[in-house]
C-alpha positions in Angstrom: 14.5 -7.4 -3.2 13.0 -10.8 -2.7 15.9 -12.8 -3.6 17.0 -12.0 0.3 14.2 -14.3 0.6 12.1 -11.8 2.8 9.1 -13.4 5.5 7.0 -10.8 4.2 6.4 -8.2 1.6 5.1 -4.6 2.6 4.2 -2.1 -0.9 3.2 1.1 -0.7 2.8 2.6 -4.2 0.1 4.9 -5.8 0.3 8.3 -3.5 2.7 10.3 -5.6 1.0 9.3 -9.0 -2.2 10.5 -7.7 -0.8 14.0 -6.8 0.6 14.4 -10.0 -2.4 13.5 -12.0 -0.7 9.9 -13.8 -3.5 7.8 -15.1 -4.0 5.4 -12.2 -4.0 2.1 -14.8 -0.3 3.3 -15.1 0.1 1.8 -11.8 -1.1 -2.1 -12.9 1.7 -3.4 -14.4 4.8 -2.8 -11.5 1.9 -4.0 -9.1 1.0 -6.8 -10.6 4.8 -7.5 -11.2 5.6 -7.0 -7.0 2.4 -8.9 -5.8 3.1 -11.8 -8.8 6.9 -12.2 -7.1 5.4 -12.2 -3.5 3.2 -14.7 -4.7 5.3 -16.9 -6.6 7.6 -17.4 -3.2 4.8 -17.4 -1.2 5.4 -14.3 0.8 2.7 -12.7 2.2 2.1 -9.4 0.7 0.8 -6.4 2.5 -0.6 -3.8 0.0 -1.1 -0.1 1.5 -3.6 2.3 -0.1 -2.7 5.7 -1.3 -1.5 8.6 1.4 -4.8 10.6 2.7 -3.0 14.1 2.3 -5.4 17.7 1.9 -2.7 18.3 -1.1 -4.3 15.5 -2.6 -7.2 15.9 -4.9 -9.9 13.2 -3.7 -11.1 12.2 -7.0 -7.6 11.0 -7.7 -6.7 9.8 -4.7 -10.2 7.5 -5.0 -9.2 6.4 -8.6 -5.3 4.9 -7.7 -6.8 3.3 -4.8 -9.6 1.7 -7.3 -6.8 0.1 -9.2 -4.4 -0.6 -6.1 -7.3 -2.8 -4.3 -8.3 -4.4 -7.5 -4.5 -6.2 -7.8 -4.2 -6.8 -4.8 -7.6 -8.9 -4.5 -6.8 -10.3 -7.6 -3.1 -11.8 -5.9 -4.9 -12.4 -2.6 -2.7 -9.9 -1.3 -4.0 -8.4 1.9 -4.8 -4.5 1.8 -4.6 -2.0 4.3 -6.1 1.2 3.8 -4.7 4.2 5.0 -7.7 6.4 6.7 -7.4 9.8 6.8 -6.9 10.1 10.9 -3.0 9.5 10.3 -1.7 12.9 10.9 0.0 14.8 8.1 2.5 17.7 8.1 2.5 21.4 7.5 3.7 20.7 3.9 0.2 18.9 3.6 1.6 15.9 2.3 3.8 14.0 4.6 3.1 12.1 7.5 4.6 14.0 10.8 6.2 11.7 13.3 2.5 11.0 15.1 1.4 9.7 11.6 4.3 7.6 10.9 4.1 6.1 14.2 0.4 5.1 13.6 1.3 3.6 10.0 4.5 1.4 11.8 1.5 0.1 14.0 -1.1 -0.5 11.5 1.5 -2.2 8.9 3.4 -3.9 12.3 -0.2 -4.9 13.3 -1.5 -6.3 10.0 1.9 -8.3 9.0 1.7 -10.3 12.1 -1.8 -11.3 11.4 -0.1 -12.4 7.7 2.6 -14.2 9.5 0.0 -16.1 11.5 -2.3 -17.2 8.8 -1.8 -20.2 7.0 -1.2 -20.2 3.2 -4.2 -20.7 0.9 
């Protein structure tokens, strides 16, 4: 994906490891290996936090976040956390249109803020 030499990098990983009950330190290593490429070309990286869903259990859902926030301070990676406003669908799990439109804005809202910063 980033030899198409992308103007910004957007992950969102972590929500379907907390629903199934992986051990969030799982997570660390493709992390560190996205935000480490991002870096290394000196994209800005946008890391979303885990799904807010009522399916998932909030102890979980607290943990992957933990670990998600950590790598992406440790990359200077700017994180956006996903509050648990953006509406979700019957299945209890998905965002319904309404949801997705508010994530497109928050992500939308937060890349242009990357794209405007200057490097470090």
């Amino acid at each position: 994906m980033l030899n198409l030499r992308p103007r910004a990098l957007v992950l969102q990983i972590g929500s379907n490891a907390a629903l199934r009950g992986e051990d969030p330190k799982s997570l660390s290593a493709p992390l560190q290996t996205a935000l480490a490429g991002g870096e290394a070309r000196y994209v800005p990286v946008l890391a979303l936090g885990p799904q807010h869903a009522p399916a998932n259990l909030p102890e979980r859902h607290m943990a992957v976040k933990r670990v998600l926030e950590a790598g992406a301070r440790r990359h200077r990676a700017r994180w956006l956390a996903r509050h648990p406003g953006l509406s979700v669908g019957p299945d209890g799990l998905h965002h319904d249109d309404a949801g997705h439109d508010d994530l497109a804005r928050l992500v939308a809202d937060a890349r242009l803020l990357m794209l405007l910063e200057k490097p470090a």
